[in-house]
C-alpha positions in Angstrom: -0.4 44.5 10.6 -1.6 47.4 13.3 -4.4 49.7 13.2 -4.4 53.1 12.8 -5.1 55.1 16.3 -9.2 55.5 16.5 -9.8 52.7 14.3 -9.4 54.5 11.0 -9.1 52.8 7.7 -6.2 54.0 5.4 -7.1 55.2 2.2 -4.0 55.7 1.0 -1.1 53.7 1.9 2.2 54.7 0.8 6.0 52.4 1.6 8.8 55.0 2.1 10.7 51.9 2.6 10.3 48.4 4.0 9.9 49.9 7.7 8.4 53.2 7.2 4.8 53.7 6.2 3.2 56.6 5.4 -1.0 56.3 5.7 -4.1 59.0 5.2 -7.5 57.7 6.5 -11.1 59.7 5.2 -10.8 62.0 7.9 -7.6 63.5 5.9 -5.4 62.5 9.3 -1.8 61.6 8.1 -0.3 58.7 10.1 3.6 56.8 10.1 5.1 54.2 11.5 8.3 53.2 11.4 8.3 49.2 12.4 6.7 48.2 9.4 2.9 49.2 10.5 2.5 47.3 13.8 2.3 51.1 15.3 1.1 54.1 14.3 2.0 58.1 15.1 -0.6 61.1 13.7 1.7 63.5 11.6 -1.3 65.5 10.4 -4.9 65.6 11.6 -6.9 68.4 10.2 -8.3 70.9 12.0 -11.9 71.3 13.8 -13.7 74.1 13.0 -14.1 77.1 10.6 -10.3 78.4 10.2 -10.5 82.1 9.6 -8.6 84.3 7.1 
């Protein structure tokens, strides 16, 4: 029904239950909503950068 925030496609789309959606776009950013996808909250979003170890 909604968009993912910056216009990202899903590329995976996963129903927790009827309300809560889980979604990954090809930038690897996780996203869930939890009013059956009419809006959208970032759980993950890689980082920028070169990480060191």
């Amino acid at each position: 029904m909604g968009r993912l925030p910056g216009g990202g496609e899903a590329t995976v789309l996963t129903a927790v239950s009827a309300r809560r959606l889980l979604a990954a776009d090809n930038t690897d950013a996780v996203y869930e909503s939890a009013d059956g996808g009419r809006t959208w909250s970032a759980l993950h979003r890689p980082t920028t950068g070169q990480e060191h170890h």
